[in-house]
C-alpha positions, 0 to 999 in steps of 0.5 A: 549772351548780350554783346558788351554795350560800346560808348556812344562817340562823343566829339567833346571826348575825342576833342579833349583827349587830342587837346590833352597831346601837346604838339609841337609848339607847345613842349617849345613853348614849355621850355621857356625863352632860353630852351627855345634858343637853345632848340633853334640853334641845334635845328640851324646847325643841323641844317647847315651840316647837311647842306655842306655835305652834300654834292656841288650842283653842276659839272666840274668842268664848269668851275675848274681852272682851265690848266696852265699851258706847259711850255718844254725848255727846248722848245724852239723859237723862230729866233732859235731857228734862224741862229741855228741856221746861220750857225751851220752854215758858218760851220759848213764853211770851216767844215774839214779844217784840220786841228791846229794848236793855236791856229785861227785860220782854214789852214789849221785852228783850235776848239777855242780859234773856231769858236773865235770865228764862228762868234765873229762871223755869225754874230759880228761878235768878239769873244776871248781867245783861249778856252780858259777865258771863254768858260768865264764868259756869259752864264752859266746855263744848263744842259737841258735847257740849250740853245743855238750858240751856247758855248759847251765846255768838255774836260778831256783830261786833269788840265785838259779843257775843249769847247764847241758851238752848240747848233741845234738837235743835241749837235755841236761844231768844234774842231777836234783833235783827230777829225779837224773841224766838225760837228758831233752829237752830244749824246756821243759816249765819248762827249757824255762821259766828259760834259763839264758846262755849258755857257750862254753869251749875250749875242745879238742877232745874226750879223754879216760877215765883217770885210775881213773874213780871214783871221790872222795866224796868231797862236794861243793857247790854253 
């Protein structure tokens, strides 16, 4: 048997039947001008979609916003120290005074005649005599967000009203009923259970004493 005779390779042939498959200019240019657009702006579109997908070149920490510094509300100042400090040492000074309805002096005084002094001797300042005047006094300021000599406000009953010096660590001086003047957390069950308010007068800095240190026995109350 004769094996089948193959066709001579001709150049010509093979350059015809690859010129016969139209590349890719071709079909674009058969689709006329508005085809061609039309084929541009799907190939941008696609493009642009794969860019916005894919990752941001880079560290994170390059480009984020470095945190804002967090300050805490009972952060303490220098001013905040000095005032706390002049604040215990005047309350040192009444320390053991027994209570006294009405009293002002170191022989007896009330919650509002040590608040009185304190005011008058740490920061050469005149506050209201009574406790009800006293809780109109300044603004009003919360809990959390005390400083030294902030007025604190307790209802000890319907009418019944106490008040004291904020020094500083959750403490306050006040003069109380059954231990005379001293100073006592805030965070007591007995304080807790009674919080009213807490008051911030516009005291200036620390002054000196005034010539006359001892307060007259003039009595007030309520």
């Amino acid at each position: 048997m004769s094996s089948p005779r193959l066709a001579p390779h001709s150049p010509d042939r093979a350059a015809r039947t690859l010129g016969s498959v139209p590349g890719p200019a071709s079909r674009l240019a058969s689709l006329g001008p508005v085809g061609v657009a039309g084929a541009v702006l799907v190939l941008a579109v696609w493009l642009t979609g794969c860019a916005s997908s894919a990752p941001a070149s880079g560290p994170a920490s390059e480009t984020a916003a470095p945190p804002e510094p967090s300050s805490s509300p009972t952060e303490r100042t220098a001013a905040d120290l000095r005032r706390a400090a002049d604040l215990r040492r005047a309350a040192e000074r009444w320390e053991g005074v027994p209570h006294e309805w009405g009293g002002t002096s170191r022989r007896g005084v009330d919650c509002s005649g040590l608040v009185q002094n304190l005011y008058r001797d740490v920061f050469g300042m005149q506050v209201p005599r009574t406790t009800a005047a006293q809780a109109e006094t300044g603004r009003r300021v919360r809990r959390d967000d005390l400083r030294p000599g902030d007025l604190v406000f307790f209802r000890l009953g319907r009418k019944k009203r106490h008040v004291g010096v904020y020094l500083s660590d959750g403490e306050f001086a006040h003069a109380s009923a059954s231990s005379g003047v001293t100073v006592s957390p805030l965070d007591r069950a007995y304080w807790n259970e009674r919080w009213w308010q807490a008051r911030r007068l516009a005291a200036g800095p620390a002054a000196s004493p005034p010539a006359t240190s001892e307060p007259s026995d003039k009595r007030a109350g309520w």
